[in-house]
C-alpha positions as CSV (number, residue, x, y, z in Angstrom):
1,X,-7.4,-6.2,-11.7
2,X,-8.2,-3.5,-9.2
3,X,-11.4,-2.5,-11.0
4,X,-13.0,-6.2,-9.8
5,X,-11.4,-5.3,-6.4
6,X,-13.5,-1.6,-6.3
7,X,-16.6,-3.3,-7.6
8,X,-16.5,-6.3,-5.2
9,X,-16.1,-3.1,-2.1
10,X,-19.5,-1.7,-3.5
11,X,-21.5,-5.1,-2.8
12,X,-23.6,-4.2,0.2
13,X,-24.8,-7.7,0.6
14,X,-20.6,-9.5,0.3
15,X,-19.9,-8.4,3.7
16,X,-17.3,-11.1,3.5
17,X,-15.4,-9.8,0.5
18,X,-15.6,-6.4,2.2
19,X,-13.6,-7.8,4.9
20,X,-11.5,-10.0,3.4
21,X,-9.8,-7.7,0.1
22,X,-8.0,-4.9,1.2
23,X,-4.4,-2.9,0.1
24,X,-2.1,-2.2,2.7
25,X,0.6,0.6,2.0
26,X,3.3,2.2,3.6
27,X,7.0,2.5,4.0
28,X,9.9,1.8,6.7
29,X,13.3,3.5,7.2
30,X,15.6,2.9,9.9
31,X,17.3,6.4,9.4
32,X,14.7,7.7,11.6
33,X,14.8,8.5,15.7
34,X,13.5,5.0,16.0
35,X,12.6,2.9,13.0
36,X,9.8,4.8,10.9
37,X,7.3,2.2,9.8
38,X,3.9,4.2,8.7
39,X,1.4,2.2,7.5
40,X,-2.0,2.5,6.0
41,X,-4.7,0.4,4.8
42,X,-7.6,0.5,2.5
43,X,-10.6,-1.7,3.4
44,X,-14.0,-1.2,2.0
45,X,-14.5,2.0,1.4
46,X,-11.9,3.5,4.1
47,X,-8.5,4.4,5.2
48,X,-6.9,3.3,8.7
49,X,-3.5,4.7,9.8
50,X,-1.3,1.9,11.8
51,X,2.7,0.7,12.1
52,X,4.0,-2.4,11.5
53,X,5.3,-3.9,15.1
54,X,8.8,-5.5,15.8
55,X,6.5,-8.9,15.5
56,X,6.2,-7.8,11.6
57,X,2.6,-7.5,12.0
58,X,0.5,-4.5,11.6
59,X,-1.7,-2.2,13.6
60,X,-4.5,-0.1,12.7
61,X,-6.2,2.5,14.2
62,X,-10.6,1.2,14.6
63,X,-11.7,4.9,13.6
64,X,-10.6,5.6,9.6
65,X,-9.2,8.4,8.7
66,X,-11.3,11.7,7.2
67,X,-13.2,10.8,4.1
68,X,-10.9,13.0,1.7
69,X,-7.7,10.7,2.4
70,X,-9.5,7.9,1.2
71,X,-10.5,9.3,-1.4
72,X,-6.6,10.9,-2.4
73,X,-5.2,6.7,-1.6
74,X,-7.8,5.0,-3.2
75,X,-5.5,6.0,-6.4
76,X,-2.8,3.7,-5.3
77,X,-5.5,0.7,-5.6
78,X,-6.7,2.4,-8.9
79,X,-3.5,2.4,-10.7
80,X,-2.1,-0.4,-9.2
81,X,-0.2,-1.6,-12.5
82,X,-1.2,-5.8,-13.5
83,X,2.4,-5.9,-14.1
84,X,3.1,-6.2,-10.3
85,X,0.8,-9.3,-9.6
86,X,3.2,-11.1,-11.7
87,X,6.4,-10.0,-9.2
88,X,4.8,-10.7,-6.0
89,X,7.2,-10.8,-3.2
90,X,10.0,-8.9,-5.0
91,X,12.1,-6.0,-4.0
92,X,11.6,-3.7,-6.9
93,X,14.4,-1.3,-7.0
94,X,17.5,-1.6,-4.7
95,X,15.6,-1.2,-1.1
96,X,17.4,1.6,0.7
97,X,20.9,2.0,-1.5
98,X,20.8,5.1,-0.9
99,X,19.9,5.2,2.8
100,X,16.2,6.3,1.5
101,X,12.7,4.5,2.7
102,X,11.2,1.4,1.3
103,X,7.8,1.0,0.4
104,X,5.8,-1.6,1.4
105,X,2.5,-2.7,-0.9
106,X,0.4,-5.8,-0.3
107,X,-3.1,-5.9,-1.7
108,X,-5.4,-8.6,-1.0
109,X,-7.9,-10.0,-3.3
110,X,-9.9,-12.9,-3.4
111,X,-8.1,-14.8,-0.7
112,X,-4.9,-14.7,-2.7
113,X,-2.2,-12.2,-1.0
114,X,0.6,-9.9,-3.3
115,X,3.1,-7.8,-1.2
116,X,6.3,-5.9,-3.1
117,X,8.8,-4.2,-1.4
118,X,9.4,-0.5,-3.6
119,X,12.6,1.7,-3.9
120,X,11.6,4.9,-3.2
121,X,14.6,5.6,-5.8
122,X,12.0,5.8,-8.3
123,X,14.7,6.5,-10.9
124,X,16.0,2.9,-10.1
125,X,12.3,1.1,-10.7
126,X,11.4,-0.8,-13.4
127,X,9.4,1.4,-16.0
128,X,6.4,0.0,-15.7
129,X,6.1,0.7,-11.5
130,X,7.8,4.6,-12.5
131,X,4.8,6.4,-12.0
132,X,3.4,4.1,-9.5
133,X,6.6,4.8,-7.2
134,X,6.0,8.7,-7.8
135,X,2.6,8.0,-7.0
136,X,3.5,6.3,-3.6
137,X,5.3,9.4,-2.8
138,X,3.4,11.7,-3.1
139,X,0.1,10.1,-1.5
140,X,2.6,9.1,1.8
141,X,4.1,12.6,1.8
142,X,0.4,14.0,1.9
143,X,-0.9,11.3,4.6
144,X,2.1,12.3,7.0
């Protein structure tokens, strides 16, 4: 599923589609100084940093980040796994049991809108969305 979504981002003339598709990524913890609530999103062929408000809407930053970062979080859209399209707006894992972050996924693709909530307990995940929960932390601890 996320190889149509790369090959639709390489259509110069589907300005449109370029627009429209995107992944959005991130995570939220309330165990911070204020609530942490980093955010990123892939559109195109680039990578804007931007929060989620206290409206539950997000911000991005117009300029995208350096080249190389899109390159390291484009993996998330990669090896997004097909299983999760068929769980869309579930909390995988047990959000924050242990006081730890949650992340927060929500790809867009051909005007149809998934979004999972993700334990950061990977240990806790369901085996096929292990390695995609390892995978989340490490490309967030890197972004940071």
């Amino acid at each position: 599923m996320a190889i149509s979504f790369l090959a639709a981002c390489h259509k110069e003339d589907d300005s449109k589609n370029l627009e429209n598709n995107y992944l959005i990524f991130g995570y939220f913890s309330c165990f911070c100084n204020d609530c942490c609530n980093d955010a990123y999103k892939i559109a195109g062929e680039q990578l804007f940093q931007g929060v989620k408000t206290a409206q539950q809407t997000f911000e991005f930053e117009p300029q995208p980040m350096d080249g190389s970062k899109y390159e390291m979080a484009k993996k998330l859209l990669d090896e997004l796994p097909a299983g999760l399209l068929d769980h869309s707006g579930e909390l995988l894992g047990c959000g924050g049991c242990l006081d730890q972050p949650v992340y927060y996924v929500e790809l867009k693709q051909d005007g149809v809108v998934y979004h999972w909530k993700i334990d950061s307990d990977i240990s806790g995940l369901p085996d096929y969305v292990q390695n995609y929960g390892a995978l989340l932390t490490d490309i967030l601890d890197h972004l940071q």
